[in-house]
mmCIF file of the C-alpha atoms, coordinates in Angstrom:
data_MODEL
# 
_entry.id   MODEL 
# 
loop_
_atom_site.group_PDB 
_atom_site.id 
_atom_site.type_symbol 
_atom_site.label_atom_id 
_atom_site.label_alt_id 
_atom_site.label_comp_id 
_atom_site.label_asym_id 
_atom_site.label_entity_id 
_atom_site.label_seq_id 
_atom_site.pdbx_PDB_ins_code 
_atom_site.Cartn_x 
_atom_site.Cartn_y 
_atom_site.Cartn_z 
_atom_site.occupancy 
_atom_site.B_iso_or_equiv 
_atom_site.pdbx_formal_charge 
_atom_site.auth_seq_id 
_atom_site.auth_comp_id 
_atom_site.auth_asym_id 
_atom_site.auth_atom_id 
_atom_site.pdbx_PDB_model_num 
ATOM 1   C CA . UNK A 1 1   ? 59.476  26.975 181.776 1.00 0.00 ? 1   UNK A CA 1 
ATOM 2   C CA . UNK A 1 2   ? 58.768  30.900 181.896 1.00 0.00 ? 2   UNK A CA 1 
ATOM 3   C CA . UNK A 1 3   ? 61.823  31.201 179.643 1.00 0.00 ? 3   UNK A CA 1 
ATOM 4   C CA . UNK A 1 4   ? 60.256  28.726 176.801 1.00 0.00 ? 4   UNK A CA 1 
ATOM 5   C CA . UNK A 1 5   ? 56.848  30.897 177.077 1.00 0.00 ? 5   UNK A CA 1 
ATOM 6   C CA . UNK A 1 6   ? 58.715  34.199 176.662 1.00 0.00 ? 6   UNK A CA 1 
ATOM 7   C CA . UNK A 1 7   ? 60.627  33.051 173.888 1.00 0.00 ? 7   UNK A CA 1 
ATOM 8   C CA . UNK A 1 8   ? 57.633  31.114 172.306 1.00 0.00 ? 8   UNK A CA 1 
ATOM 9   C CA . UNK A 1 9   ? 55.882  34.715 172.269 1.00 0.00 ? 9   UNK A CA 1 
ATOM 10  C CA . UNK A 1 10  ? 58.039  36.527 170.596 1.00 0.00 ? 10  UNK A CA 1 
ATOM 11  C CA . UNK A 1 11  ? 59.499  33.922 167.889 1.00 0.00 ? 11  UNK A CA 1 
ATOM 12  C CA . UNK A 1 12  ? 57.015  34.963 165.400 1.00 0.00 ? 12  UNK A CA 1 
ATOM 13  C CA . UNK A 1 13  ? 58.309  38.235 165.795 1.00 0.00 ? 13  UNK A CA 1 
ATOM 14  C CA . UNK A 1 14  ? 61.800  37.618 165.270 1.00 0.00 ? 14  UNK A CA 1 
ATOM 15  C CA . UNK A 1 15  ? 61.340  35.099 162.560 1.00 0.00 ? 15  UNK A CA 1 
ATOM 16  C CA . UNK A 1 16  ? 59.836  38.214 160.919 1.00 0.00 ? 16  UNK A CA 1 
ATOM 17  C CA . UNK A 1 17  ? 62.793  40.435 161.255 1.00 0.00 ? 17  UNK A CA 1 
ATOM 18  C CA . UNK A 1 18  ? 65.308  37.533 160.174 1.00 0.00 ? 18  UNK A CA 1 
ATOM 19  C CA . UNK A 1 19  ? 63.462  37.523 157.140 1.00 0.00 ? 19  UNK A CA 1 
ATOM 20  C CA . UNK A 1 20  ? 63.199  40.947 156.669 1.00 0.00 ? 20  UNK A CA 1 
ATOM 21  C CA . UNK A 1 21  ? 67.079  41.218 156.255 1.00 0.00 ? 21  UNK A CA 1 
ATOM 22  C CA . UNK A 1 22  ? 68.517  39.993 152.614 1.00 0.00 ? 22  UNK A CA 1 
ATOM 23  C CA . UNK A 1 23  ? 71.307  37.263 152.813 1.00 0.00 ? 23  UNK A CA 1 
ATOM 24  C CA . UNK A 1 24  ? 73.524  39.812 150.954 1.00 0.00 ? 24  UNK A CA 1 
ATOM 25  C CA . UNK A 1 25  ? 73.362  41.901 154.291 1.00 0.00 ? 25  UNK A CA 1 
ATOM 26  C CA . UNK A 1 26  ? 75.371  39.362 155.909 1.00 0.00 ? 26  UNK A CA 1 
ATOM 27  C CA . UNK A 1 27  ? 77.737  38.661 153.336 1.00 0.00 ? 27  UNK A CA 1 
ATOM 28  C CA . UNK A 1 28  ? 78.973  42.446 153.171 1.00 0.00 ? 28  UNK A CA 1 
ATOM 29  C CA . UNK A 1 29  ? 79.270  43.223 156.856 1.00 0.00 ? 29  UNK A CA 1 
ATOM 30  C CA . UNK A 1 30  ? 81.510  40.655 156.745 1.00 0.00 ? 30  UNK A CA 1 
ATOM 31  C CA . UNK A 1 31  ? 83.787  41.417 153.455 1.00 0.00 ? 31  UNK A CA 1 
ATOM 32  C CA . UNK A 1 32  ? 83.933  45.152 154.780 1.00 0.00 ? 32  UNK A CA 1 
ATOM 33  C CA . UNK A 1 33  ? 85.895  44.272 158.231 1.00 0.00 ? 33  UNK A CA 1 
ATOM 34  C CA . UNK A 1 34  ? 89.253  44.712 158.185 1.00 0.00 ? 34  UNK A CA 1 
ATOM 35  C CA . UNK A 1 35  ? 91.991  43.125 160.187 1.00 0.00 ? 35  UNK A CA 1 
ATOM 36  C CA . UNK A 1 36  ? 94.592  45.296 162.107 1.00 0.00 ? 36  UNK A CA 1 
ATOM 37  C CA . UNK A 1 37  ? 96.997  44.589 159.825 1.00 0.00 ? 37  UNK A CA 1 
ATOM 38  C CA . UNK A 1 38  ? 95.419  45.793 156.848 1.00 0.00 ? 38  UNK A CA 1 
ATOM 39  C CA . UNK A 1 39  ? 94.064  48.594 158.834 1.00 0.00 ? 39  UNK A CA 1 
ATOM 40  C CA . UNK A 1 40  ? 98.050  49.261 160.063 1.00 0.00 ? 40  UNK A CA 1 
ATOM 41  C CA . UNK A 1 41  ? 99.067  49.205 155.974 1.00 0.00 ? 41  UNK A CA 1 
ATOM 42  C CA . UNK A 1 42  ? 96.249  51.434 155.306 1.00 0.00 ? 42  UNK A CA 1 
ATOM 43  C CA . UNK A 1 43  ? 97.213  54.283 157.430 1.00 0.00 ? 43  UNK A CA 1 
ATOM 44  C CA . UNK A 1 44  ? 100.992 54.138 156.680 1.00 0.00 ? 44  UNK A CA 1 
ATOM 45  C CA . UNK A 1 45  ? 100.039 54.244 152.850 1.00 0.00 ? 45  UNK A CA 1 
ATOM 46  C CA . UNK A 1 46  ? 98.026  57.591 153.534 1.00 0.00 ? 46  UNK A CA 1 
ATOM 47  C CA . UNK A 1 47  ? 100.515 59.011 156.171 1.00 0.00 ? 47  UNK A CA 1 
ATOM 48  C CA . UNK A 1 48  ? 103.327 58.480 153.660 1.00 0.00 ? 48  UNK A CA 1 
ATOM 49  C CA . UNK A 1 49  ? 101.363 60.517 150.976 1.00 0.00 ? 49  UNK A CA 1 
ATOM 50  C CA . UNK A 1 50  ? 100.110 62.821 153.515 1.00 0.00 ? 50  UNK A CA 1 
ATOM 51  C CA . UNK A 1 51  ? 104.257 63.617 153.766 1.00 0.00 ? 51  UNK A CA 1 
ATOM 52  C CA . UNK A 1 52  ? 104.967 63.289 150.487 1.00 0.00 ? 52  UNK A CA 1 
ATOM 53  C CA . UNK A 1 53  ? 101.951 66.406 149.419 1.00 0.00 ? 53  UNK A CA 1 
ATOM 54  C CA . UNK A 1 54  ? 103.351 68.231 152.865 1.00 0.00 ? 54  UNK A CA 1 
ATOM 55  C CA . UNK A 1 55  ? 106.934 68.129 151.594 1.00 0.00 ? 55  UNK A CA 1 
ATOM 56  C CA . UNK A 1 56  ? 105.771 69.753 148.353 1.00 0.00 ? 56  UNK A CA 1 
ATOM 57  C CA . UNK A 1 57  ? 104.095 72.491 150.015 1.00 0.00 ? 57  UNK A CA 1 
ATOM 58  C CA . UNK A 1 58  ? 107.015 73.376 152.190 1.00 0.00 ? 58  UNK A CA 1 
ATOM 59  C CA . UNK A 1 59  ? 108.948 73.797 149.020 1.00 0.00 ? 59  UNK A CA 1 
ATOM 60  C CA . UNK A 1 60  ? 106.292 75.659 147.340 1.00 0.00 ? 60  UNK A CA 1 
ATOM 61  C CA . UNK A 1 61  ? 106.310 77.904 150.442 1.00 0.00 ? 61  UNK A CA 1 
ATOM 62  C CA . UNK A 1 62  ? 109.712 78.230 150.811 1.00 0.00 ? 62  UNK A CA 1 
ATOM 63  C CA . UNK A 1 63  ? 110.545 79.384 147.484 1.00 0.00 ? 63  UNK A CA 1 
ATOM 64  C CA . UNK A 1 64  ? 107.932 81.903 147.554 1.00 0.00 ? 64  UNK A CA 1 
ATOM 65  C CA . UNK A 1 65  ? 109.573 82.991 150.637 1.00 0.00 ? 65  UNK A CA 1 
ATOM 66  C CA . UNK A 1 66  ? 112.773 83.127 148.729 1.00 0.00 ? 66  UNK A CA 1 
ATOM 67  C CA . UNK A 1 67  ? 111.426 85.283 146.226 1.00 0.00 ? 67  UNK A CA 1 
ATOM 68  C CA . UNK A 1 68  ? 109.909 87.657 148.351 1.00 0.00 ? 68  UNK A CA 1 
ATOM 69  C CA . UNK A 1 69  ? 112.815 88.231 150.811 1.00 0.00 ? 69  UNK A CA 1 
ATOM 70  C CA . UNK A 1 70  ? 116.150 87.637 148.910 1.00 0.00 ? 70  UNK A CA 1 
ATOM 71  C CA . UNK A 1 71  ? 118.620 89.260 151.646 1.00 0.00 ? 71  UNK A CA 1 
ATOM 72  C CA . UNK A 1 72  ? 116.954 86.772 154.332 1.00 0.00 ? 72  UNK A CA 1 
ATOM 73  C CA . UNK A 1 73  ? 116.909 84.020 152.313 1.00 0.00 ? 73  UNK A CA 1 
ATOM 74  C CA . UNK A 1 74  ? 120.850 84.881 151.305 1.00 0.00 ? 74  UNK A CA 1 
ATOM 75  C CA . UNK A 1 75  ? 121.561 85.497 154.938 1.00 0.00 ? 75  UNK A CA 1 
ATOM 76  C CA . UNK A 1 76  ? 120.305 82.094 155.941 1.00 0.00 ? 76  UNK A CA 1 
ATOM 77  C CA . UNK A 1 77  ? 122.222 80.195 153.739 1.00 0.00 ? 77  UNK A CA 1 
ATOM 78  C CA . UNK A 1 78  ? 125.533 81.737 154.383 1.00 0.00 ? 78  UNK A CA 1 
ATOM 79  C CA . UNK A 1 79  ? 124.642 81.309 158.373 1.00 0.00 ? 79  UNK A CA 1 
ATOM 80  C CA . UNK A 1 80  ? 123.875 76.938 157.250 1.00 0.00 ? 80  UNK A CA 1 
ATOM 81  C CA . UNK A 1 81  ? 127.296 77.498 155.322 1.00 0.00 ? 81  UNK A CA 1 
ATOM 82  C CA . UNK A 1 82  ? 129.400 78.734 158.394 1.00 0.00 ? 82  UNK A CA 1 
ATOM 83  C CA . UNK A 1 83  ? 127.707 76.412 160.579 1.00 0.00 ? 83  UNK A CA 1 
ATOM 84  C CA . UNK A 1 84  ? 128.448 73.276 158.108 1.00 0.00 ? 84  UNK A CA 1 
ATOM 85  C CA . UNK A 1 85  ? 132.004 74.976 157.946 1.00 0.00 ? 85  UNK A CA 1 
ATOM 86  C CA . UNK A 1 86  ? 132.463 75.137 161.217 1.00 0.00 ? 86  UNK A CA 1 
ATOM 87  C CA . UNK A 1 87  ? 131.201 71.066 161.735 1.00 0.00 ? 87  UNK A CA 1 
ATOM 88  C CA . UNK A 1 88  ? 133.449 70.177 158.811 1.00 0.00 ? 88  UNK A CA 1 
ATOM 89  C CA . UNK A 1 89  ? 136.770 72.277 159.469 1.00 0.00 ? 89  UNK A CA 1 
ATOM 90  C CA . UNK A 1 90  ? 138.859 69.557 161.005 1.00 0.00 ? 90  UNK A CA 1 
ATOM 91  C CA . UNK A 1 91  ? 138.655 67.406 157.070 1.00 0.00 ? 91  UNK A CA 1 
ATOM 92  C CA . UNK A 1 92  ? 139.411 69.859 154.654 1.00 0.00 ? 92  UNK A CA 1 
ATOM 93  C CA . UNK A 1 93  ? 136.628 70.030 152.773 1.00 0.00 ? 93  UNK A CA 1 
ATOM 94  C CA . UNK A 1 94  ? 136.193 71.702 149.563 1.00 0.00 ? 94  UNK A CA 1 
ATOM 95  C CA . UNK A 1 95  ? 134.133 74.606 148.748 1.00 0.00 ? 95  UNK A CA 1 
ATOM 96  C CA . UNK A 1 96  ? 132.309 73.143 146.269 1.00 0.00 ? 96  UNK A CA 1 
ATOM 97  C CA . UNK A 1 97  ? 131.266 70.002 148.078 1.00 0.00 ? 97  UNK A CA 1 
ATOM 98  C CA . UNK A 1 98  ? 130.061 72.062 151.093 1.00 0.00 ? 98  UNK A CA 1 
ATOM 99  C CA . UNK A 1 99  ? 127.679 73.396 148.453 1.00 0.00 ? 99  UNK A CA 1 
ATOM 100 C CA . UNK A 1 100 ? 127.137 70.233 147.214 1.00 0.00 ? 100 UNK A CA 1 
ATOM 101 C CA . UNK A 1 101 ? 126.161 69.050 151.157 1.00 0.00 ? 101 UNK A CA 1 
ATOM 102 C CA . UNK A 1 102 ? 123.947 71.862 151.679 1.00 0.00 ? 102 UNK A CA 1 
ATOM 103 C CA . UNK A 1 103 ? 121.873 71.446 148.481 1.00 0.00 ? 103 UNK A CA 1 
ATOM 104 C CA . UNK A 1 104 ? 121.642 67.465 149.180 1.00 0.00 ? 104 UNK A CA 1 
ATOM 105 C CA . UNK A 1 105 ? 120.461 68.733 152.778 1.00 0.00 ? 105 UNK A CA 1 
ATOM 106 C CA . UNK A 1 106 ? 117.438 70.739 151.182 1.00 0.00 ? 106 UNK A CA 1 
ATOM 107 C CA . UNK A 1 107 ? 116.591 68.261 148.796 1.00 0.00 ? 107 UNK A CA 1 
ATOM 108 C CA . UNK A 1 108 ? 115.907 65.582 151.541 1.00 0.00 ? 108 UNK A CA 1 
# 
């Protein structure tokens, strides 16, 4: 009985607020949720470009790095060539495709 008087008090009150709310209101909360799987595309999509613009920077930085420091940069790649020769010694492997493997390898 105390329950019905409390709630009897304040209906007035509440019937105010529901009105005070548009039906629209309702309509977007409930087009804007998203399931988990949609959420789960969502942030592959944007981690996959997030790679894709990171990739281009490490090229952009490594080439500058190139350019700056030619005798490191040379030193490197013979050191990658030795290494890959060194892998790849046992199957007779021409020059030229070792040079093709190690420009594949820093286009990847």
């Amino acid at each position: 009985m105390a329950f019905l008087q409390r709630v009897s008090r304040i209906a007035p009150t509440l019937r105010s607020l529901s009105a005070q709310r548009p039906a629209m209101y309702y309509i977007s909360e409930r087009s804007v949720t998203f399931s988990d799987r949609e959420k789960g595309e969502e942030l592959v999509h944007f981690r996959k470009e997030d790679e894709k613009l990171l990739r281009k920077l490490l090229e952009k930085v490594k080439a500058q790095a190139d350019k700056v420091d030619t005798k490191e940069a040379e030193d490197h790649a013979q050191s990658e060539l030795s290494k890959l020769k060194s892998i790849l010694g046992n199957y007779n492997v021409a020059e030229k495709d070792l040079k093709a493997l190690m420009d594949w390898k820093h286009e990847a």
